[in-house]
C-alpha beads as a LAMMPS data file, in Angstrom:
LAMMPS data file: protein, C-alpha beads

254 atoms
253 bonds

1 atom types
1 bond types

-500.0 500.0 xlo xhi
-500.0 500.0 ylo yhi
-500.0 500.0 zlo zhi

Masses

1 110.0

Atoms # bond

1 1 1 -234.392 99.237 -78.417
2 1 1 -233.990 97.976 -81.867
3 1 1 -237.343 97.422 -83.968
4 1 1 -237.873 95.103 -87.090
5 1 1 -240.538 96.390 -89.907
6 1 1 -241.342 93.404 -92.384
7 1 1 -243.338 94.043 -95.394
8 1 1 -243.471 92.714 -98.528
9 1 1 -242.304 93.243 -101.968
10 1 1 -245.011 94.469 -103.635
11 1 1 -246.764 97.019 -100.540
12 1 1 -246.730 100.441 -100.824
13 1 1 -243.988 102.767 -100.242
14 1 1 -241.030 101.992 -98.093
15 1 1 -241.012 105.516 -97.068
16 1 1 -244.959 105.302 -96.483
17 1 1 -244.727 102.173 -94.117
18 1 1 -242.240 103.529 -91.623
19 1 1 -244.233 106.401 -91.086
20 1 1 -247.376 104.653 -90.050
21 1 1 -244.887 102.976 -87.911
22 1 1 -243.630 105.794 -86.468
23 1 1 -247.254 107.225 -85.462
24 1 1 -248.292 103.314 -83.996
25 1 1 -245.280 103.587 -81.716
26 1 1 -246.259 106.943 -80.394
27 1 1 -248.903 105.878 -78.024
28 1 1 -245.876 104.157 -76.264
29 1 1 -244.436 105.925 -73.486
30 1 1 -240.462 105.369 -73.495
31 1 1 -238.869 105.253 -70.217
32 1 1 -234.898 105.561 -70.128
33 1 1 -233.643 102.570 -67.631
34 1 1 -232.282 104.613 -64.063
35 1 1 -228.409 103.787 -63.105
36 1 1 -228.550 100.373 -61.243
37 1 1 -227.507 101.918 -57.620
38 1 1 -226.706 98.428 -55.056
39 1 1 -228.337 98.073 -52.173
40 1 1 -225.295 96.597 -50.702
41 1 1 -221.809 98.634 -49.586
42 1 1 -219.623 98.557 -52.355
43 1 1 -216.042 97.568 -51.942
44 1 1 -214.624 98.741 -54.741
45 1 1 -214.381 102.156 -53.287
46 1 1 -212.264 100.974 -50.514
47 1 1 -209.626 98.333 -50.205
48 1 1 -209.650 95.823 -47.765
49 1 1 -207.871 95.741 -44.184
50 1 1 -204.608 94.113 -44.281
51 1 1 -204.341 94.344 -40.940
52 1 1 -206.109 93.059 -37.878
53 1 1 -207.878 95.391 -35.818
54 1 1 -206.157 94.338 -32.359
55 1 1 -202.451 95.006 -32.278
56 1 1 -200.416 91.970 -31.336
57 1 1 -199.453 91.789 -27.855
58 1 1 -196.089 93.395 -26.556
59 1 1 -193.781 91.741 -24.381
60 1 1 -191.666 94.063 -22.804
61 1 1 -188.390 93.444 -21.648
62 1 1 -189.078 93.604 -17.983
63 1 1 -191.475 90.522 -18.136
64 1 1 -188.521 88.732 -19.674
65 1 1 -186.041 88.966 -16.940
66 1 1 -189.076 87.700 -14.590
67 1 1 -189.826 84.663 -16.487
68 1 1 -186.552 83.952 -16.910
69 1 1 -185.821 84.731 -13.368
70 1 1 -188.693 82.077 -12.400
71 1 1 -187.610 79.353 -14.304
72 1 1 -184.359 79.622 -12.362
73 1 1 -185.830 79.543 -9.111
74 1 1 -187.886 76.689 -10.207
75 1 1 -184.940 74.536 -11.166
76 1 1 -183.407 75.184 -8.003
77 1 1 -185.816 74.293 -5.702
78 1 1 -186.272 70.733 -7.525
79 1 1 -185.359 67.812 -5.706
80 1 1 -182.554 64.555 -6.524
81 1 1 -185.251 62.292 -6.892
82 1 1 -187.078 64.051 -9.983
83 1 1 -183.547 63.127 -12.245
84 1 1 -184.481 59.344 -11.275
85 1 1 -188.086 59.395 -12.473
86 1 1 -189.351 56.495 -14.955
87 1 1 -191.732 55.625 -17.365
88 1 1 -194.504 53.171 -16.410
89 1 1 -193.188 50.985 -18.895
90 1 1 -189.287 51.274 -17.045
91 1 1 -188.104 53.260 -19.362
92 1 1 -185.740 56.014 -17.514
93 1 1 -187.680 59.392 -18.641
94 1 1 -185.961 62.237 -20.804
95 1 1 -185.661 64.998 -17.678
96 1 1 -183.818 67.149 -20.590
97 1 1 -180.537 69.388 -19.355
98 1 1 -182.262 73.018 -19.274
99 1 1 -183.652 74.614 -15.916
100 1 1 -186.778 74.764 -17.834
101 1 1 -186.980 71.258 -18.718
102 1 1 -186.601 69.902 -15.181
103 1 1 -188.806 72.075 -14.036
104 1 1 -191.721 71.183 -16.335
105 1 1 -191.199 67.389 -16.150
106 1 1 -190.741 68.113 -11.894
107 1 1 -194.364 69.423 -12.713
108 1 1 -195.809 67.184 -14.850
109 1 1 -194.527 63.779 -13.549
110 1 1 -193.683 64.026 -9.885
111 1 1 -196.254 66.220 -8.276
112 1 1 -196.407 64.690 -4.957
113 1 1 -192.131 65.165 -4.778
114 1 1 -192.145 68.804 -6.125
115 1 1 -194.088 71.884 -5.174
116 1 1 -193.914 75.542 -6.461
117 1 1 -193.563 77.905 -2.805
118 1 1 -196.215 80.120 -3.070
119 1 1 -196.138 83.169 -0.344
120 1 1 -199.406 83.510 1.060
121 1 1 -201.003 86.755 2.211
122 1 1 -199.651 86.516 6.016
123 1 1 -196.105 86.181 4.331
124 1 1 -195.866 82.802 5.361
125 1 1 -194.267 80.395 2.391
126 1 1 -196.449 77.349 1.907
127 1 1 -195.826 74.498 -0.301
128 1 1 -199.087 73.571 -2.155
129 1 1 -199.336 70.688 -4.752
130 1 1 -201.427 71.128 -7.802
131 1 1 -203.757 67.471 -8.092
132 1 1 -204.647 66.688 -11.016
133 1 1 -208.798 66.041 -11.966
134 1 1 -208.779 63.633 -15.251
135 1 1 -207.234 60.299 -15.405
136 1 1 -207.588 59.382 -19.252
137 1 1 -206.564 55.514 -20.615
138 1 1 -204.927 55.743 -23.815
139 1 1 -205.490 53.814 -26.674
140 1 1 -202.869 51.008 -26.149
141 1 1 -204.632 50.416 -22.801
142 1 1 -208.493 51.143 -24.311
143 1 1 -207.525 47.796 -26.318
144 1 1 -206.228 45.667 -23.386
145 1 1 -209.708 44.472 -21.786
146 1 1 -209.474 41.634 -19.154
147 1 1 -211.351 38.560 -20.143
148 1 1 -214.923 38.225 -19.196
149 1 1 -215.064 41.762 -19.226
150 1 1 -217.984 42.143 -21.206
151 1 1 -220.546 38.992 -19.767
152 1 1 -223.361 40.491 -18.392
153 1 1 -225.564 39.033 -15.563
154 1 1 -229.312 38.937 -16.103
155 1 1 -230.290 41.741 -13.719
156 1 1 -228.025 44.187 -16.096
157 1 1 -229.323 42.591 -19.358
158 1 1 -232.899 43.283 -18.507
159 1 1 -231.825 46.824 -17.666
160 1 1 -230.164 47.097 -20.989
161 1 1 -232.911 45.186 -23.122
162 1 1 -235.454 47.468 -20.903
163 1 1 -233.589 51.052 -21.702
164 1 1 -232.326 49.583 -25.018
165 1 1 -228.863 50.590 -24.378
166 1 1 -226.267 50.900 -27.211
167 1 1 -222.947 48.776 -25.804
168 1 1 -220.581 51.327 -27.462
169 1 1 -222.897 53.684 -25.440
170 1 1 -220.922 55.685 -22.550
171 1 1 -222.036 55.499 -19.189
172 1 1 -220.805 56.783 -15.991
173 1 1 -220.161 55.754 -12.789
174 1 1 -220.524 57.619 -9.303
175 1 1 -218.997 57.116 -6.779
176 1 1 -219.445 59.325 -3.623
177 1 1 -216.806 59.987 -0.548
178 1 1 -218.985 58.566 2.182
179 1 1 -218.998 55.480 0.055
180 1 1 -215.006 55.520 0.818
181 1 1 -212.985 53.974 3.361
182 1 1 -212.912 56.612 6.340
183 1 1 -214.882 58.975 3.669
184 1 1 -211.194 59.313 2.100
185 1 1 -211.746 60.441 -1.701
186 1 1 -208.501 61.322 -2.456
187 1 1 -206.945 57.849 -1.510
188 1 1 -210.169 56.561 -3.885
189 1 1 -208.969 58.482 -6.394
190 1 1 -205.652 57.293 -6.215
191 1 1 -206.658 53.921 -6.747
192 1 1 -208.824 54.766 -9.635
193 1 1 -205.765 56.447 -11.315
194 1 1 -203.613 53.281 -10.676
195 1 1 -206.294 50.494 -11.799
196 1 1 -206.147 52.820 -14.611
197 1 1 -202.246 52.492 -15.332
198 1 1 -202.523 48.923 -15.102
199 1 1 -205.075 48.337 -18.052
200 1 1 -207.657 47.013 -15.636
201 1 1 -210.570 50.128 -16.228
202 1 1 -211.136 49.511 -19.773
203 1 1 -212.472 51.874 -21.899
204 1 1 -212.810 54.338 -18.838
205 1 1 -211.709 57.819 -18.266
206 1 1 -212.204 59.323 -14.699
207 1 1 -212.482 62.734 -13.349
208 1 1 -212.603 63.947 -9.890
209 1 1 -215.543 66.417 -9.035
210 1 1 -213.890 67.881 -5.287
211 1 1 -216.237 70.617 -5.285
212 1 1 -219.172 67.660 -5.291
213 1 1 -217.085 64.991 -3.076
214 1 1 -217.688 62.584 -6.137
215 1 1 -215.307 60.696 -8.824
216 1 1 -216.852 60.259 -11.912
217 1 1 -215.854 56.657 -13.973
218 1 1 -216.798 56.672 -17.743
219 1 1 -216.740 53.835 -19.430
220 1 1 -219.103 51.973 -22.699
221 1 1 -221.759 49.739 -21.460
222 1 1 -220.149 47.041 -22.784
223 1 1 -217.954 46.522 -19.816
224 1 1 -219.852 48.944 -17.489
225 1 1 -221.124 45.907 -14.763
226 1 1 -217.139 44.878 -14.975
227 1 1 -215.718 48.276 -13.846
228 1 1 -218.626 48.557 -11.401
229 1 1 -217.433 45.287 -9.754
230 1 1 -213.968 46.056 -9.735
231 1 1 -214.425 49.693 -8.090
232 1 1 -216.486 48.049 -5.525
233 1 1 -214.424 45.689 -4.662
234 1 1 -210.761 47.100 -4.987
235 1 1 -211.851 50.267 -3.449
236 1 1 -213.318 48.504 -0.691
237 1 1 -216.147 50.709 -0.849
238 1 1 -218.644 50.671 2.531
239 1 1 -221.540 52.309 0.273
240 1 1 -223.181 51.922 -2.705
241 1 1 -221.899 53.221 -6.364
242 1 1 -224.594 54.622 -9.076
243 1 1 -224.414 54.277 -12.873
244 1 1 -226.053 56.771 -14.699
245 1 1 -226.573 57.154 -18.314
246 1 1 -227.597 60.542 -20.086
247 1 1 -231.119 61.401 -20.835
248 1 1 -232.133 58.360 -18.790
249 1 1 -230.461 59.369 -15.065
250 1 1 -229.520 56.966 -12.679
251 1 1 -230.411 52.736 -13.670
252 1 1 -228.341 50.584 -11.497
253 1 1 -226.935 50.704 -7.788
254 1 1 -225.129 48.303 -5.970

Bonds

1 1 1 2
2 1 2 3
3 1 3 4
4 1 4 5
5 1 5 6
6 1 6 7
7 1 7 8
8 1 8 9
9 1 9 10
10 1 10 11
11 1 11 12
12 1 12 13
13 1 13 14
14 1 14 15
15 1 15 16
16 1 16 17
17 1 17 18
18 1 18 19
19 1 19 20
20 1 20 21
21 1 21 22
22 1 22 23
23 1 23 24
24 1 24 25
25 1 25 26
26 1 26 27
27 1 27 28
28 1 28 29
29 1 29 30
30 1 30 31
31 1 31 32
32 1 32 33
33 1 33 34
34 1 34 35
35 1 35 36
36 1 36 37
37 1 37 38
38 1 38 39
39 1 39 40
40 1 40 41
41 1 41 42
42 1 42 43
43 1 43 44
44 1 44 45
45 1 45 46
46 1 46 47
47 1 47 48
48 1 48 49
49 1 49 50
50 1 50 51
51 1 51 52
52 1 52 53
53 1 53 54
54 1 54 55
55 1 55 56
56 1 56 57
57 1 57 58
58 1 58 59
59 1 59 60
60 1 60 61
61 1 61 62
62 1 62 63
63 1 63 64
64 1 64 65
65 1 65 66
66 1 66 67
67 1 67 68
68 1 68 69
69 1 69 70
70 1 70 71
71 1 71 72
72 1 72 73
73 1 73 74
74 1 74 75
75 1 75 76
76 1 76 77
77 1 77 78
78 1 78 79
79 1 79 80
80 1 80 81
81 1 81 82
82 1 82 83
83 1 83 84
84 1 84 85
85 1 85 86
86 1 86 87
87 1 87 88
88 1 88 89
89 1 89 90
90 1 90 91
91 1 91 92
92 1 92 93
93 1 93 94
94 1 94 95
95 1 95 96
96 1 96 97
97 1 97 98
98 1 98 99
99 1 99 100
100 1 100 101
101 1 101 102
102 1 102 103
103 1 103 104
104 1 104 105
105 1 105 106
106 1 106 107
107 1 107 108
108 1 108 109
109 1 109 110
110 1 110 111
111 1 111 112
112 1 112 113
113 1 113 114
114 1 114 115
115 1 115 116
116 1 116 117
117 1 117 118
118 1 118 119
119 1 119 120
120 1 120 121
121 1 121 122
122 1 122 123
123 1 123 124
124 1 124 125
125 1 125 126
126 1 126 127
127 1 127 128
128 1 128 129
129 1 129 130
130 1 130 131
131 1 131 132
132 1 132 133
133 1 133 134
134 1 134 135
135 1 135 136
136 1 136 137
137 1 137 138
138 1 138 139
139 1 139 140
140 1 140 141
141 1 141 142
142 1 142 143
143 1 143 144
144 1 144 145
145 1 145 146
146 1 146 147
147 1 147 148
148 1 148 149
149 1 149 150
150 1 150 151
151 1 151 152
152 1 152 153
153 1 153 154
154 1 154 155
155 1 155 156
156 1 156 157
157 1 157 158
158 1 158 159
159 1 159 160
160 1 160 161
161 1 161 162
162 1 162 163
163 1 163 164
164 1 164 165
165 1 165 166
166 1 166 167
167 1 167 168
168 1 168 169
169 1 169 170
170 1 170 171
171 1 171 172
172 1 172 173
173 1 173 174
174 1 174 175
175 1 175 176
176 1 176 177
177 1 177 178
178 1 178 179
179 1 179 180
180 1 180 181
181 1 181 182
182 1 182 183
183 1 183 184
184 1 184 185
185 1 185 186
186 1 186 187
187 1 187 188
188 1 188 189
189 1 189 190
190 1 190 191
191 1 191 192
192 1 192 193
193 1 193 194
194 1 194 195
195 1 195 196
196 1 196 197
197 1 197 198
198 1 198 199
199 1 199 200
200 1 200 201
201 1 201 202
202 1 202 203
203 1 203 204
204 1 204 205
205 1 205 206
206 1 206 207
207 1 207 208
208 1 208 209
209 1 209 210
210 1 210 211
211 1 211 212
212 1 212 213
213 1 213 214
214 1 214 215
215 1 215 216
216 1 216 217
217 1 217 218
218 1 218 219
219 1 219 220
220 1 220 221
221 1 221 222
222 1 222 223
223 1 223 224
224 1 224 225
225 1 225 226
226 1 226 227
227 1 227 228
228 1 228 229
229 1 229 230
230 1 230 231
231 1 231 232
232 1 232 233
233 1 233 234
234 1 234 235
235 1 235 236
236 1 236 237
237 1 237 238
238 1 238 239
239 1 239 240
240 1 240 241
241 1 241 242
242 1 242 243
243 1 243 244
244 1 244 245
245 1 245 246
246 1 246 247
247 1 247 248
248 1 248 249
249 1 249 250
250 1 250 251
251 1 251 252
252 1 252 253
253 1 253 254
C-alpha cells in the first residue's frame, strides 16, 4: 500500500512529520491479502479429453459377409414386375443395377408385389408385408387445392366464429373402422392414400392408428368441411366422422 504525506513548505521538519505519521498509522492493523484459492476445478492442471468416452462401434468381419449375404438373397427373391415400376407422374423409376438397389426400391415402392420371407418360430416361411402408417402430401400437391375448397357453410362458420378458430389452424379428422364399408380400414386407408396422390386432400397428411382401428386426416381449417365431405362421400362411409381440434376436443360430426 503506497501512502502520500503532504505538508507544506514552511512546517516543521521533514524528518519530524513522517514520524508522527508513522505512530498515527500504528493503531492500524495490517492484514497481508491470503492466495486467491477458486472455488471452481481448475483446468489448467489437466488437459482436456480428446477423445470421446465411448469407443466407436466395431464391425467385425463376420457381420459383413451376413449383410452382404442378405442383400443377395433379397435381390433374388424380387419379382419381374418391380424393374417395370413408375413414377406417379409416368416417369419410368431409376430401379438402379446393384442387388442392393432393387432391393430397396422393391421395398420402398412396391410393397404389396415384394415381401422379405421371414421364418417364423414353427419353421414355417411366411411372407409378411410391411404397411406403411403416414401418407404425407408434398408441397407441389399442398398448393393444388380444388376450387371451392375453402367456402364454408353456416353451421361450420358459427363453430369457427364460436371457438375462434385460426384457418391456418390444423385440425384433424377421425375416422373409425365401423364407420367403413364392411368395417374394412385398410381398404379406407387405401383410398385416403390415393385421394392423396391425386391432389384432392389438400393440405392433409394422414396416419393410420391400427392399434386404435382409426385413420387420422390432418388438414388447416381452412379446407377442413371440404376434406370432411369428400372422405364421407368417396369412402362411402356408413357412420359418422369427428373433427377434433387440440385443446378444444371434438366440434363437429357428421
Amino acid at each position: 500500500m503506497d501512502l502520500v504525506l503532504h505538508f507544506r513548505e514552511d512546517s516543521a521538519d521533514l524528518g519530524t512529520l513522517v514520524r508522527q505519521t508513522e505512530k498515527a498509522l500504528e493503531d492500524f492493523p495490517c492484514r497481508v491479502l491470503p492466495v486467491f484459492t477458486p472455488w471452481y476445478p481448475s483446468t489448467g492442471d489437466k488437459p482436456l479429453p480428446t477423445r470421446p468416452l465411448k469407443s466407436p462401434p466395431i464391425i467385425y468381419p463376420e457381420e459383413v459377409i451376413k449383410i452382404q449375404r442378405h442383400i443377395l438373397t433379397l435381390a433374388r427373391e424380387l419379382p419381374e414386375s418391380v424393374h417395370e415400376c413408375s413414377d406417379t407422374d409416368g416417369s419410368p423409376l431409376d430401379c438402379g443395377q446393384t442387388s442392393l438397389g432393387r432391393a430397396l426400391v422393391a421395398a420402398q415402392t412396391c410393397p404389396e408385389t415384394w415381401a422379405p420371407r421371414v421364418q417364423s418360430k414353427d419353421g414355417v416361411l411366411d411372407n409378411k408385408v410391411k404397411r406403411r402408417s403416414w401418407s404425407v402430401a408434398s408441397q407441389a400437391q399442398r398448393g393444388l387445392a380444388p376450387p371451392n375448397s375453402h367456402t364454408f357453410s353456416r353451421q361450420f362458420h358459427k363453430i369457427v366464429c364460436s371457438h375462434r378458430l385460426n384457418l391456418l389452424q390444423r385440425a384433424k379428422w377421425i375416422i373409425n373402422g365401423h364407420s367403413c364399408v364392411a368395417g374394412d380400414l385398410e381398404q379406407a386407408w387405401r383410398g385416403v392414400t390415393r385421394a392423396m396422390r391425386n391432389s384432392k386432400l389438400p393440405t392433409c397428411n394422414a396416419n393410420i392408428q391400427r392399434s386404435l382401428g382409426q385413420i387420422w386426416v390432418f388438414c388447416d381449417v381452412l379446407h377442413c368441411e371440404h376434406v370432411g365431405k369428400y372422405l364421407k362421400d368417396q369412402l362411402q362411409l356408413t357412420g359418422n366422422i369427428t373433427l377434433s381440434v387440440h385443446r378444444l376436443g371434438d366440434i363437429l360430426s357428421f
